[in-house]
N, C-alpha and C positions, 0 to 999 in steps of 0.2 A: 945597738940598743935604741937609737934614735928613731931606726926605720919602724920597731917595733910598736915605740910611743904613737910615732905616726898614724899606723893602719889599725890600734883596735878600735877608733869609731867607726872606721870603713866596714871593721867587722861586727861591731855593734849591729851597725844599719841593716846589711845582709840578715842577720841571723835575726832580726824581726819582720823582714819582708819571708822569710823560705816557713819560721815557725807561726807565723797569724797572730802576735804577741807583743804585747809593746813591749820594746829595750831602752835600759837605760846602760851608758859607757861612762864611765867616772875616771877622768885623768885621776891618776897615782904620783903625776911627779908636780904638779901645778898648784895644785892644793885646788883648782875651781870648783864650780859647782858641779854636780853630775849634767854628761848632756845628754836631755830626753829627747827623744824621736815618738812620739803617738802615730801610728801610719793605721788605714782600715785595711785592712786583712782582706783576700781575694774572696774567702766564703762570705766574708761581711756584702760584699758587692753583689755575690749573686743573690743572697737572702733578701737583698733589696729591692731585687730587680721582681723576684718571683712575689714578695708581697703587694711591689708595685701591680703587676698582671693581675692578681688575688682582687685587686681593690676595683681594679678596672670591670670587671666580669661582676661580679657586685652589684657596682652601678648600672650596668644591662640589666643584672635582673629585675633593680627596684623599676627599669622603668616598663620592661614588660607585665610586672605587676596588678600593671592598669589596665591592660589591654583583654580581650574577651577568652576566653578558655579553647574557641575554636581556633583564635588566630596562633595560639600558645601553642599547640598540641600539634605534632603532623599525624598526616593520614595513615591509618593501618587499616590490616586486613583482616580473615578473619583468624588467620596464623600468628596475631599480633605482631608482624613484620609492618615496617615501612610502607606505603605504599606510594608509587610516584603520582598519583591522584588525590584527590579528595570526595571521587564521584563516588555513587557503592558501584561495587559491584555486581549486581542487578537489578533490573527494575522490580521496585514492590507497589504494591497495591496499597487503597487505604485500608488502614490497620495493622501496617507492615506485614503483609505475608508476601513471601517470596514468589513472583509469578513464577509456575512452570514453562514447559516443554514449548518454546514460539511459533506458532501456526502460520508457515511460508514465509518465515524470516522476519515475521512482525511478531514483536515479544506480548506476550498477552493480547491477543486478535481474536475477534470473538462478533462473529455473523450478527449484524442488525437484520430483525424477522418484525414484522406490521406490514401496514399500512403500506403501499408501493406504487409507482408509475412506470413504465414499459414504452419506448417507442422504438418503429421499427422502420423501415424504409429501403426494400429493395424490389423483388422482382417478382412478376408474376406470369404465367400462361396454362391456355386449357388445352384437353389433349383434342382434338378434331375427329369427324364421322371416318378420317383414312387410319387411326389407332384403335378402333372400334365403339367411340362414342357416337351416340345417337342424333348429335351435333356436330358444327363446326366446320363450314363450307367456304370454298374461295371461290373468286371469276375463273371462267377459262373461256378461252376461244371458240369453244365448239357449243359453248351455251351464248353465245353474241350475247353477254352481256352479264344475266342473272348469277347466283352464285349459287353453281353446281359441283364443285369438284371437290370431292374429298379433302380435307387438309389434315396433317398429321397433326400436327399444333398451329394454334395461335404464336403469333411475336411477339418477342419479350416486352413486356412493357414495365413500369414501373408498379408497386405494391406499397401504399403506405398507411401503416396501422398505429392505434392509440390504443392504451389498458391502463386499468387501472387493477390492483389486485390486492390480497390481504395472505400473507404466510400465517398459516395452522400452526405450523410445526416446520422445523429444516428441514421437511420431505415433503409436506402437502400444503399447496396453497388451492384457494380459487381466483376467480380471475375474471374480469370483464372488459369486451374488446370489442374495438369499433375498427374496421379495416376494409380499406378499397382495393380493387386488382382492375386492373384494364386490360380488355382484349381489342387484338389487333387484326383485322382479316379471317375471322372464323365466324360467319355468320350460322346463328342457331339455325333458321331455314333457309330451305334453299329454293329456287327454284321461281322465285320474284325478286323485281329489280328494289322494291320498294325495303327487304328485310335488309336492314345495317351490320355489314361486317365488322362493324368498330363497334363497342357499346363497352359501358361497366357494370362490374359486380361490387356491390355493395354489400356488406354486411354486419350485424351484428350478435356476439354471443357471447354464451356463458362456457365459464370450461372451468377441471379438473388438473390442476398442477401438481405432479411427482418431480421428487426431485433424490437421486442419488448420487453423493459424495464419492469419487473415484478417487480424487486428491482432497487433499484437506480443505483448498479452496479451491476445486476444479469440479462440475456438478456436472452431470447426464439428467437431461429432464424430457420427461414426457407428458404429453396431455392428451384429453379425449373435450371437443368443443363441440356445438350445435347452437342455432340459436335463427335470423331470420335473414333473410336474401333479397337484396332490391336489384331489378335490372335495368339499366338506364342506358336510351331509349330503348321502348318498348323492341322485343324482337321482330316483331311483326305487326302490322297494321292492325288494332285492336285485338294484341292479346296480352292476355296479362303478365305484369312486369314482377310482382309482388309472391316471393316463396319461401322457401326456406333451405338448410344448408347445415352438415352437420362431417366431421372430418376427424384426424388424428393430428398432433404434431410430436415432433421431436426436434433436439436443440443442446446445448448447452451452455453453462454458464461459468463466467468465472468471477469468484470477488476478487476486487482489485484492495489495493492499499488508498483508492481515494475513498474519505468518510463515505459508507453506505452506497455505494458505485457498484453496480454487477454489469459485464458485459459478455454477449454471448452470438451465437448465431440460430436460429431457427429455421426448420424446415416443415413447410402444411401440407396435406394432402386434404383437399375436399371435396364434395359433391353439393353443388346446386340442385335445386328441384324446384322447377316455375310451372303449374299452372298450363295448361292452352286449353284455346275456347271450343277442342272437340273432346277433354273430358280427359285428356288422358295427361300424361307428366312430362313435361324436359326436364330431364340430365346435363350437367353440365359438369366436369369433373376437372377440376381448377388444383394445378401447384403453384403454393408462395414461398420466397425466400427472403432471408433479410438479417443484416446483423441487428443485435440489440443494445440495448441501453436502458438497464433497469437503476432506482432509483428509490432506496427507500426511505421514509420519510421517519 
């Protein structure tokens, strides 16, 4: 009976930690007061812990609060998902329209046409009296001295030209150009010591520029030029230097990704025509080459 008095506070206490309830155990043989146990309850602990969290998150948001709507918000798409960016999705234009379809891999690329500068710088030679030009004579041995001997062509020499031009339209421009060629051992006559195998072609003219788009930035162009011929020094001892000159070219071009930069290669065919003092005409029938380097402004 003793062990029993013993153990019901033992069991008191138990059956208020398993129920979440306060107990109270009242000796029966003592006459004392009842003895209370107040204990908090294991649910009491977590409801504390989860309001704690509650209160914590709270306080984030008031301080988000203050901050701007863009920095608040993350980026979406246009599927209203997340997006790991904040960039858009495409480049748009002013007014927000959606640029289309990228021309050679530059989004919204779009050909500058005016005003333009061209320079060129490579090569040139004429065809000689042994291709069947009327011109174009070297030394040989069996003339002791003068320049008799057929030559096929002149040596290559260098070709360097300046233009300036204006685009019509992305198909037709026109164009004005100032361009020197130099010949090498092809003398116009033959047959005196005094006529210079070496001299240049000077000229300048007006010309017709086409141009057709094979790639989006990749252009085949053609032209038809004419315009006036200087020949320095004279060919021949008093005769005249001063004529004219009129040809075809072909070439093309490509825009580049640097601002308003086209570069390209060109090929001329022409024909000189000078003038001599017994009434009648030189031919002179000159090919140019050269890469380019157009520029528009």
């Amino acid at each position: 009976m003793t062990s029993l008095r013993s153990a019901l506070p033992f069991a008191a206490l138990l059956t208020a930690v398993l129920c979440g309830a306060p107990a109270a155990a009242t000796s029966t043989t003592t006459g004392e007061d009842p003895l209370r146990l107040q204990l908090r309850p294991t649910g009491l602990l977590l409801a504390a812990k989860k309001a704690d969290k509650a209160a914590k998150k709270a306080a984030a948001d008031d301080v988000l609060d203050g901050e701007p709507e863009a920095e608040k918000k993350p980026a979406t798409g246009e599927d209203g998902a997340e997006s790991h960016s904040a960039l858009p999705d495409a480049e748009v234009e002013v007014g927000g329209t959606v640029l289309g379809q990228s021309m050679g891999g530059a989004t919204g690329f779009v050909f500058k046409q005016g005003i333009y500068t061209q320079s060129d710088l490579g090569g040139f030679f004429v065809l000689g009296a042994a291709a069947g030009s009327p011109t174009g004579f070297t030394i040989s041995e069996e003339c002791n001295g003068p320049p008799c001997k057929a030559a096929l062509w002149s040596q290559l020499q260098p070709y360097i030209g300046l233009s300036v031009g204006y685009d019509i339209s992305q198909w037709l421009g026109v164009q004005l150009s100032f361009g020197t060629g130099f010949v090498a051992n092809a003398a116009i006559y033959n047959q005196t010591l005094e006529n210079p195998r070496d001299y240049g072609i000077t000229t300048v003219n007006g010309a017709i520029v086409g141009s057709f788009y094979v790639l989006e930035r990749l252009a085949i162009m053609g032209k038809l030029f004419g315009g006036a011929a200087f020949v320095s020094p004279e060919p021949a001892p008093n005769e005249p230097t001063l004529g004219g000159n009129a040809g075809v070219g072909f070439g093309v071009r490509y825009a580049t990704l640097l601002p308003d930069v086209f570069v390209g290669l060109d090929g001329n065919v022409m024909v000189a025509f000078i003038p001599s003092s017994g009434g009648s005409m030189v031919i002179i029938p000159g090919i140019s080459f050269a890469p380019v380097i157009k520029y528009v402004f």
